[in-house]
C-alpha positions in Angstrom: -18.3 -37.0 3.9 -18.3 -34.2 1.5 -19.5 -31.5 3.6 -17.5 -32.8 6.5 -14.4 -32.4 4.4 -15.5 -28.9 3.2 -16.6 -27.6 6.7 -12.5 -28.9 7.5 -11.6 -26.5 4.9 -13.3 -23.8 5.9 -12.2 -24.4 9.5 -8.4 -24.3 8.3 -9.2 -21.1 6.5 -10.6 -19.2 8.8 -8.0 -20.5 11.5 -5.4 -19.1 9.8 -6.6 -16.1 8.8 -7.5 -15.5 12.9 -4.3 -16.2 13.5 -3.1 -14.2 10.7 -4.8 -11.5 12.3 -3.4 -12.2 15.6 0.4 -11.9 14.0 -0.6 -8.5 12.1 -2.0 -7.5 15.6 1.4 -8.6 17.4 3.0 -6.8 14.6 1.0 -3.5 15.4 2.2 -3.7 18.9 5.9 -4.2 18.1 5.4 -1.3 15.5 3.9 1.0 18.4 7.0 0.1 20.6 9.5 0.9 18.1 7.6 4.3 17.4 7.7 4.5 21.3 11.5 4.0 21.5 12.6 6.3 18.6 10.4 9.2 19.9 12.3 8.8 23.6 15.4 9.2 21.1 14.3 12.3 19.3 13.3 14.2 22.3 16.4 13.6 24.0 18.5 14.8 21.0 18.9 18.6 20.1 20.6 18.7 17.2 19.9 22.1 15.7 21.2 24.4 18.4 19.5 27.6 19.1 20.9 30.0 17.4 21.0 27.7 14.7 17.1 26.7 14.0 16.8 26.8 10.1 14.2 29.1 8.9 11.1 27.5 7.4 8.5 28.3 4.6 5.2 26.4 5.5 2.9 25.7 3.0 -0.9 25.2 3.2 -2.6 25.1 -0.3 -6.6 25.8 0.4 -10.0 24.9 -1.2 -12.8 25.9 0.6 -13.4 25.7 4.5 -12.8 22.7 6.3 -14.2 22.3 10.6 -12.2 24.6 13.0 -10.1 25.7 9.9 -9.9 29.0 12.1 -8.5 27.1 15.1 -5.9 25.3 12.9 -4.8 28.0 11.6 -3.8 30.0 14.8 -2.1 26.9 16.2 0.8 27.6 13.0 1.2 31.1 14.4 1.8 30.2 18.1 5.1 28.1 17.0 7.2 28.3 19.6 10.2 28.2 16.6 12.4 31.7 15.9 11.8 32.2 12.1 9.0 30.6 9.8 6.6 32.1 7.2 3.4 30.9 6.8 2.2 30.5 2.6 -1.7 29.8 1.8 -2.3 29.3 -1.9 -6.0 29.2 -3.6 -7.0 28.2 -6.8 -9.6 30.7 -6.9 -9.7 34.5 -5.8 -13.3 34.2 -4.1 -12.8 31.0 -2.1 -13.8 31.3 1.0 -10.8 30.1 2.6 -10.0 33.8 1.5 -11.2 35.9 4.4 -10.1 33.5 7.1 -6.5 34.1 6.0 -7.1 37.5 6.1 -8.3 37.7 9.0 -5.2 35.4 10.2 -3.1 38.8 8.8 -5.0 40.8 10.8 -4.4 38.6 13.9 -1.0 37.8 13.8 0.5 41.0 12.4 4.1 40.1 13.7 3.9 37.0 11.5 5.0 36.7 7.7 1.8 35.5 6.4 1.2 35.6 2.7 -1.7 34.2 0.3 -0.6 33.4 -3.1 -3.5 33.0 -5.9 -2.5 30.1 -8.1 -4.5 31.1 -11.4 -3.4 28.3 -13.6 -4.8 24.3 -13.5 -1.8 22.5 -14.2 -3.1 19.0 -13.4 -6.1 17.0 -12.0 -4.6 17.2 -8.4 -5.7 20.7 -7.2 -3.4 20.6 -4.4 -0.6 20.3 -6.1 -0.8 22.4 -8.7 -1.3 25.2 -5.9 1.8 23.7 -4.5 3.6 24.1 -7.8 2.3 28.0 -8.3 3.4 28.5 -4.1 7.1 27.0 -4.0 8.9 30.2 -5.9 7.3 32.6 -3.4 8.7 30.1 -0.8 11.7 32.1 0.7 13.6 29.0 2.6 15.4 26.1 2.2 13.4 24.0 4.6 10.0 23.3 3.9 6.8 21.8 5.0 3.4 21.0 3.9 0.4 20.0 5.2 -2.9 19.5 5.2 -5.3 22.8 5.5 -7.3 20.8 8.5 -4.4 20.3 10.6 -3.9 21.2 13.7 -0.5 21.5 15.7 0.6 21.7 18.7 3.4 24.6 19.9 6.3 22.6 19.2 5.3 21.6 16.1 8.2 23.1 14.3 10.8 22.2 16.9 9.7 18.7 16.4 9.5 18.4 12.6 12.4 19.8 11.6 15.1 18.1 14.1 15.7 14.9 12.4 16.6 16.9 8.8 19.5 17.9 11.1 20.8 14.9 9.5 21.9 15.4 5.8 21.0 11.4 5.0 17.2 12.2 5.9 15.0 13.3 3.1 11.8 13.6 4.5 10.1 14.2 8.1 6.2 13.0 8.2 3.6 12.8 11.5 1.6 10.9 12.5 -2.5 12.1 13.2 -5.4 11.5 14.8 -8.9 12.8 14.4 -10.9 14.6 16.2 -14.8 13.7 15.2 -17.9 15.8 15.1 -20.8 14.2 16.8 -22.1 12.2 14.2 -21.6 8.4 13.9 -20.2 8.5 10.7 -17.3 10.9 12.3 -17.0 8.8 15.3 -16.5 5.7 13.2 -14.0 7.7 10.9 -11.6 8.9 13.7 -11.6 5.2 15.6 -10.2 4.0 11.7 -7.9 6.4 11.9 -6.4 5.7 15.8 -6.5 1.8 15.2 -6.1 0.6 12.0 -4.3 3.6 10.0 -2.0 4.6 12.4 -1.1 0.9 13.6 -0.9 0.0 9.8 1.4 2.7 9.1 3.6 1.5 12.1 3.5 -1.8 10.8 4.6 -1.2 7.5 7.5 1.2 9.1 8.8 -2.3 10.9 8.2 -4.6 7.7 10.1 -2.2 5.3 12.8 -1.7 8.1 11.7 2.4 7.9 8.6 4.3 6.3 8.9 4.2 2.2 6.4 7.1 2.2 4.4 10.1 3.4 1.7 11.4 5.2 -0.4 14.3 4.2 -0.9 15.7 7.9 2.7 16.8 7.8 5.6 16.7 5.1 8.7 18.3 6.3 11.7 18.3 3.5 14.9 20.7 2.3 14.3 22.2 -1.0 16.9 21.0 -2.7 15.8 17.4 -2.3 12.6 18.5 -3.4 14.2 19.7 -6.6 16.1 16.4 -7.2 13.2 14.9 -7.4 12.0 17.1 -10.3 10.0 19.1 -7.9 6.3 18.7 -7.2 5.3 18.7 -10.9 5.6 14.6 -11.4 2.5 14.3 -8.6 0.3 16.6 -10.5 -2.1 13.7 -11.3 -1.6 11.3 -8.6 -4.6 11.2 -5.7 -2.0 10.1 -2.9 0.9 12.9 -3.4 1.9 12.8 0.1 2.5 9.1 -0.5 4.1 9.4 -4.1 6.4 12.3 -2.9 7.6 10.1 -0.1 8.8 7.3 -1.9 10.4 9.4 -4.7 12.6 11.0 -2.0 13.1 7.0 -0.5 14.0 6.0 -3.8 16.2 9.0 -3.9 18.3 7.6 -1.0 17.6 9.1 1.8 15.4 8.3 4.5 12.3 9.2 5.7 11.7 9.6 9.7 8.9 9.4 11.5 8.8 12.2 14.2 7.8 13.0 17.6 5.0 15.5 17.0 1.7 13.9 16.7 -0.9 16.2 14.9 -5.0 16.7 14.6 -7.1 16.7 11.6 -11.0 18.1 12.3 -13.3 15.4 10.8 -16.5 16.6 9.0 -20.2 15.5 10.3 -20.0 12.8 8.4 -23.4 10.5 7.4 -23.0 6.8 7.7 -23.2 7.0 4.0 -19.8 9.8 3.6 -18.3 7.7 5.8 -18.5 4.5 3.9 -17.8 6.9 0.7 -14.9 8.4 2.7 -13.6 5.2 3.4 -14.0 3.7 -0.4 -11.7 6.2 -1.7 -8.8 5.5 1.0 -9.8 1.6 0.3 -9.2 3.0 -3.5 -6.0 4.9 -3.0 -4.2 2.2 -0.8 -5.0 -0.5 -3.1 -3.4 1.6 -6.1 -0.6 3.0 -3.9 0.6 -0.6 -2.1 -1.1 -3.2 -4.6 0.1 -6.0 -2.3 -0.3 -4.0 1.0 -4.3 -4.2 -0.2 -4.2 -8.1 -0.5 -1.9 -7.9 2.8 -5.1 -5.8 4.3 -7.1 -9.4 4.6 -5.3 -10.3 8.0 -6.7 -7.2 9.8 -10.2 -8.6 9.6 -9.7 -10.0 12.9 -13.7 -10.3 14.2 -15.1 -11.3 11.1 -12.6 -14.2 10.7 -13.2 -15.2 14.2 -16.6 -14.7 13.9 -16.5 -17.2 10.8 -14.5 -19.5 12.8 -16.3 -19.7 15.5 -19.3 -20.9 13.2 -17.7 -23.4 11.5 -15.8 -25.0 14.0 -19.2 -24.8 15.8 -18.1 -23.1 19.0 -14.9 -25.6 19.4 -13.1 -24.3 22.8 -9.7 -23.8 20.6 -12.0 -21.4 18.1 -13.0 -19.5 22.0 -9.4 -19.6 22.8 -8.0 -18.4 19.9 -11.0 -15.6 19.4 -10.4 -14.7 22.5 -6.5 -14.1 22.4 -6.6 -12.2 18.8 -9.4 -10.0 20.2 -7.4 -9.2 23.5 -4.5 -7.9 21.3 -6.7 -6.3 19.0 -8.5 -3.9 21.6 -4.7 -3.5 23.6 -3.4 -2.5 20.1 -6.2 0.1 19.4 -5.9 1.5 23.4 -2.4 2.0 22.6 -2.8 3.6 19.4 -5.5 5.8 20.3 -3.1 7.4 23.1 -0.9 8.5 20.6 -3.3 10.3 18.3 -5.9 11.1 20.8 -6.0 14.9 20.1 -2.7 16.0 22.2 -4.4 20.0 23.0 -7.5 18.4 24.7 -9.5 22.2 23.8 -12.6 22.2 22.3 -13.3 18.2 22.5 -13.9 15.9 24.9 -10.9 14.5 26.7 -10.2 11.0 25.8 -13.2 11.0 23.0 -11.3 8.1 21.3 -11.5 5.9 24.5 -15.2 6.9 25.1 -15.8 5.6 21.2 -13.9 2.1 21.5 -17.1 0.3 22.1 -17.5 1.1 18.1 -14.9 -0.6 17.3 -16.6 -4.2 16.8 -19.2 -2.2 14.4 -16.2 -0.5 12.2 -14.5 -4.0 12.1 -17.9 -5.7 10.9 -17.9 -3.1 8.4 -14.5 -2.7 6.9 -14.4 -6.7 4.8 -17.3 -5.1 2.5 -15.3 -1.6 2.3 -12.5 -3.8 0.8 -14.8 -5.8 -1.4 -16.1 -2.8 -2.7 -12.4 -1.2 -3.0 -11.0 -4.2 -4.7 -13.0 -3.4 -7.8 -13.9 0.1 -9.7 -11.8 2.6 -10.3 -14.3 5.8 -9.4 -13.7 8.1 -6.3 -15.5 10.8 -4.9 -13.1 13.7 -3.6 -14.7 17.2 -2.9 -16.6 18.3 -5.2 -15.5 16.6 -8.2 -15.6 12.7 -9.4 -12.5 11.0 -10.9 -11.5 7.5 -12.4 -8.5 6.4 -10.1 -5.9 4.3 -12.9 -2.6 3.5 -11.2 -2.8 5.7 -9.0 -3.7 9.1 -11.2 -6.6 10.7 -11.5 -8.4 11.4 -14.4 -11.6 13.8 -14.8 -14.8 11.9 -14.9 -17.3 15.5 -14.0 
């Protein structure tokens, strides 16, 4: 009677976390049509006319040389926007990243491209302390950051900078997708990205009733909410600035949109093994960023739950029928969501490489309960070069 009575509990368990699963999944697909809706919305608006397009200071701190940084690059200078300058910033003189921005200068004469070396360490976040050294060369109230690996499409700027039209927005941040090197490890890392990142994100954007943060592929903000704020000198430490900058400016009261551009991030060739280590420090960040949006990370676990009900209810036709439904949803969802990253210039890649790599997905969903095991405890990331003890959220040297 015993192990009847625990197999029932284990049956109610894993029942309700498949059809936990199959809510979060719902959730996704409500989140993808709301993102769906308010993009229609943007692109019908024009609310900066066109002799009134703001100018804009972009900002693109630099360590090192990340896949197709060349390509990247260019797609910033072929804006199809009147008046922007374009601000690299290195920590070190002989980085490498160096020569590609001046060969950029070469390239693009008619553009205002500057490098600015940013001698001085000012915290464990390399990024930002560039960021702190770039923003007084900075000519223009408008600003945006992103990522050195990310590329845009011609619009870009059009797109990013609309919706701060509106004095109550704070913050403008993009959705990506990425665009994997041949490896598995790659391959694995840009499905993550199309179907469980950016649905997440959409998610929590319905949940919270708008986005309480931001994304490093793209940051778009004025200056002076920047400054009230206290500038970028309060993320100096933190591992996810992009997400600690957004909800300063949400807490600030103003809002944070989520715009019409999509963008592209180059993955690395990454091993099975960087993969997994990839993944541990995002499993790492998220559960010091959103402690409860960790736990909350439990109902996306759809196949392993199913697969555990299925064993325990012994192959019951309502374990089948509700496998089968919170599966369904699940691969709609990640279709959906990987046509909105898949990489929007379709040069250089495959078209539709995200739909050609779906048939991973019931590997990366196998895989991602013991990523979140292994998340859930420790405190030590990997990023770069350099090793760090993660402690709410800041980063402390370790080597």
């Amino acid at each position: 009677m015993a192990s009847v009575s625990a197999r029932t509990v284990f049956e109610i368990v894993t029942a309700y976390a498949t059809g936990g699963c199959l809510f979060f999944y719902c959730l996704s697909a409500l989140g993808l049509a709301s993102f769906f809706r308010c993009r229609r919305k943007q692109l019908s608006l024009t609310p900066f006319p066109e002799s009134q397009l703001p100018r804009v200071s972009i900002l693109k701190p630099l360590r090192g040389v990340d896949p197709e940084m060349w390509e990247s690059f260019c797609s910033h200078c072929e804006q199809d926007y009147p008046e922007y300058e374009l601000l690299f910033g290195v920590s070190d003189p002989a980085d490498p990243a160096v020569e590609l921005v001046r060969k950029l200068q070469a390239r693009y004469p008619q553009r205002s491209i500057e490098l600015v070396v940013c001698d001085r360490i000012l915290g464990c976040n390399i990024k930002v302390s560039n960021l702190v050294q770039m923003l007084p060369a900075a000519r223009h109230e408008f600003l945006v950051v992103n990522d050195s690996d990310i590329r845009v499409p011609a619009d870009y700027l059009r797109k990013v900078i609309a919706p701060l039209a509106d004095t109550s927005v704070g913050l403008v941040t993009c959705l990506y997708g990425g665009i994997a090197a041949p490896t598995l490890g790659s391959r694995l890392e840009a499905l993550s990205i199309a179907t469980d990142f950016v649905p997440g994100i959409l998610s929590a954007r319905l949940l919270d009733k708008g986005l309480r943060f931001g994304l490093g592929s793209t940051l778009a903000f004025r200056r002076r909410d920047l400054e009230a704020i206290g500038g970028f000198e309060p993320l100096l430490d933190y591992l996810a600035d992009d997400y600690e900058l957004g909800r300063s400016i949400a807490k600030s009261g103003k809002r944070i949109e989520l715009s019409a551009a999509t963008v592209s991030t180059f993955l690395p060739a990454y091993t099975l093994r960087e993969f997994l280590r990839h993944q541990l420090r995002w499993s790492r960040t998220i559960r010091a960023a959103r402690r409860w949006g960790y736990v909350g990370l439990l109902y996306t676990f759809g196949l392993p739950w199913a697969l555990a009900m299925l064993l325990v209810a012994r192959g019951a036709v309502w374990a089948w029928v509700l496998s089968a439904l919170m599966l369904a949803v699940r691969l709609a969802v990640g279709l959906v969501a990987a046509s909105v990253v898949d990489d929007p210039l379709h040069d250089r890649t495959e078209d539709g490489q995200l739909f050609h790599d779906l048939w991973l997905l019931p590997l990366r969903d196998l895989i991602a309960p013991f990523v979140w095991a292994a998340g859930l405890v420790g405190s030590r990331i990997h990023w770069r070069d350099n090793v760090f003890d993660l402690r709410d959220g800041r980063l402390t040297n370790v080597k």
